[in-house]
N, C-alpha and C positions, 0 to 999 in steps of 0.2 A: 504494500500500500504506500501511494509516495504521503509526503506532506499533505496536502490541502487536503485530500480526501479524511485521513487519518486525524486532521484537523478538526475538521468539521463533525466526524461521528464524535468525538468527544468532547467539543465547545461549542457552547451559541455565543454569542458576541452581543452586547450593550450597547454599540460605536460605529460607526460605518469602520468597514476593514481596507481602505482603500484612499484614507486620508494623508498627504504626503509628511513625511515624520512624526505623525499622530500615531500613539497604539491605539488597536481594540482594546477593549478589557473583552478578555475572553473567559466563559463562567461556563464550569464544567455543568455538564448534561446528567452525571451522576454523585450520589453522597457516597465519594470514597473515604473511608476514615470519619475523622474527630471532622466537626467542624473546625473551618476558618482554614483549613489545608490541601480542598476537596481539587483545586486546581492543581497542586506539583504532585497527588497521586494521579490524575487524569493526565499527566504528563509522560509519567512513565507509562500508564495504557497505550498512550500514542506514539513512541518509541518504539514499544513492543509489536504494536500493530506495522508500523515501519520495517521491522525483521532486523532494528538497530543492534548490530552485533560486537562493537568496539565503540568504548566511548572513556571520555575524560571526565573526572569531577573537582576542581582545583577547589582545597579546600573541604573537606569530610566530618572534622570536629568528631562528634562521636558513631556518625555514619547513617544517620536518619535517611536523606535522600538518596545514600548510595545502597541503600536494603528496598527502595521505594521502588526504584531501576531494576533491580539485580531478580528482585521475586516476580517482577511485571515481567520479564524477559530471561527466563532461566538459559539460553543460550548467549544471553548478552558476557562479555569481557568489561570487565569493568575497571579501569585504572584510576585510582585514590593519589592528589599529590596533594601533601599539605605535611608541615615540616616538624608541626607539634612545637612549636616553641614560644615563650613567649613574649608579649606583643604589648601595645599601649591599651588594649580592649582585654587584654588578659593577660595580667601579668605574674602569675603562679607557674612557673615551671612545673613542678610536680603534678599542678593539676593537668599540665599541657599531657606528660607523659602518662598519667591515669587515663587519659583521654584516648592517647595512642593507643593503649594495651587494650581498651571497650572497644575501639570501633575493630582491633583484627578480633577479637574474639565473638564480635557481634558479627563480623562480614566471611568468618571460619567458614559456614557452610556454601558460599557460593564462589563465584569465579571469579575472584577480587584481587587487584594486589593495591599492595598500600605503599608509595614510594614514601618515605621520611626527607622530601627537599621542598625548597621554596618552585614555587610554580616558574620562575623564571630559570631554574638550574635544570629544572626537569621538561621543558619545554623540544628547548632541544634532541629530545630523542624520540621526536616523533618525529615522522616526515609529513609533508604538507600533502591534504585532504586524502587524508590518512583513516581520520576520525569519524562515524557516523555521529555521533553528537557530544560538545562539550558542556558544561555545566560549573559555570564559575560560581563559587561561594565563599573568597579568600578572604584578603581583606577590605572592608567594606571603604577604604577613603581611597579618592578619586583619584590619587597617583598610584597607585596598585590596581583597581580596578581598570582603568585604561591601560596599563601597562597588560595585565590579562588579556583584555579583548583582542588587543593588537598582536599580542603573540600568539596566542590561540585560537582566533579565526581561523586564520590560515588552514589549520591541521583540520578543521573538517569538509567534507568531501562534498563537491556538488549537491544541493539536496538533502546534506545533513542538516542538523539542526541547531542553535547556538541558545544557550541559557545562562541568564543571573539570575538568582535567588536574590529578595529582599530588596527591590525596586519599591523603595517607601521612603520615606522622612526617618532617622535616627540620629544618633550622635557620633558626629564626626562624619557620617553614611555621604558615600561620595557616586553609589551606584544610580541613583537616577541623574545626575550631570554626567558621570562617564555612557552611560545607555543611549541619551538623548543628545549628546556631542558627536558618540561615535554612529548612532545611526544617520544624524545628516549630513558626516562630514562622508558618509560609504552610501551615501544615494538607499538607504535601506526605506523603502517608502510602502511596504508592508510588515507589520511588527506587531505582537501584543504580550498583552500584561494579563496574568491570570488574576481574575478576584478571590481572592487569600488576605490574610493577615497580612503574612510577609509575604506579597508577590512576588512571582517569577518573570521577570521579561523574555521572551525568546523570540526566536526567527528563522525563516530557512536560508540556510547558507547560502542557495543560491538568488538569493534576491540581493546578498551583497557584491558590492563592487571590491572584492578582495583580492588579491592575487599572491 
């Protein structure tokens, strides 16, 4: 199933989808899970329906969204990069590594690996549209976050798909200015926002101008 189709059996949209650097807010068709999250499980439905077989999640924390992927898509590869270390948003080392230790032992049963690097050291060992879909969730201020998009586009493949989690208002939260800079400076003029708590922004690869 390509995008649009897989799209569509899993969102209705709130928004015309066809407004030039405007998202849809896109609102799942089903109650997947807990409320206020029903959109990044319907995400993973729509991957799975894709036959998305390799994919990137910069950024895992304790592995919530990469169990959301991995069980929607039991044939999916799933790559974990996130460094565990800490940060100005978390600043407890030992909590970083308790963290580490939950998400391999929580991602134990499926076909996961967990690199221990910052998303720009680990970037490089992928080859370009390589990826059926990435899924950025690092750190959330706007020179990291665009530094993300820019390196990790690339890596996925015509028709893959690109995702941020957490396209909201927070502290210090620099992902809706990196979202909204880099979809107009890349002509991305189809795009949406799931309605969530913390939404996800994403796109089909091929609607950007990336090379």
């Amino acid at each position: 199933m390509q995008f649009e189709e897989a799209l569509r059996k899993h969102f209705k949209f709130l928004s015309s989808t066809a407004h030039d650097n405007l998202p849809a807010l896109a609102v799942s068709r089903w109650n997947w899970g807990p409320p206020g999250d029903h959109g990044r499980r319907s995400l993973a439905k729509m991957l799975a329906d894709m036959k998305c077989r390799f994919g990137v999640e910069v950024g895992t924390n304790h592995g919530d969204s990469a169990e959301f992927f991995l069980k929607a898509s039991p044939k999916l590869h799933l790559v974990c990069v996130d460094p565990y270390v800490a940060y100005n948003a978390r600043h407890d080392q030992k909590e970083r590594d308790a963290c580490y230790l939950d998400a391999l032992e929580r991602l134990k049963p499926y076909n996961a690996q967990i690199i221990r690097e910052s998303s720009t050291d680990a970037v490089d060992g992928f080859e370009d549209r390589s990826l059926d879909f990435v899924n950025i969730d690092g750190n959330h201020e706007f020179d990291y976050v665009m530094q993300d998009l820019i390196r990790w586009a690339p890596k996925v493949r015509g028709g893959g798909v690109i995702m941020l989690h957490d396209y909201c208002i927070m502290w210090r939260g620099g992902v809706m200015a990196a979202v909204d800079a880099y979809t107009s400076a890349h002509r991305v003029t189809q795009w949406y926002v799931t309605k969530d708590k913390a939404p996800t922004a994403f796109w089909e690869r091929g609607k950007a101008l990336v090379r």
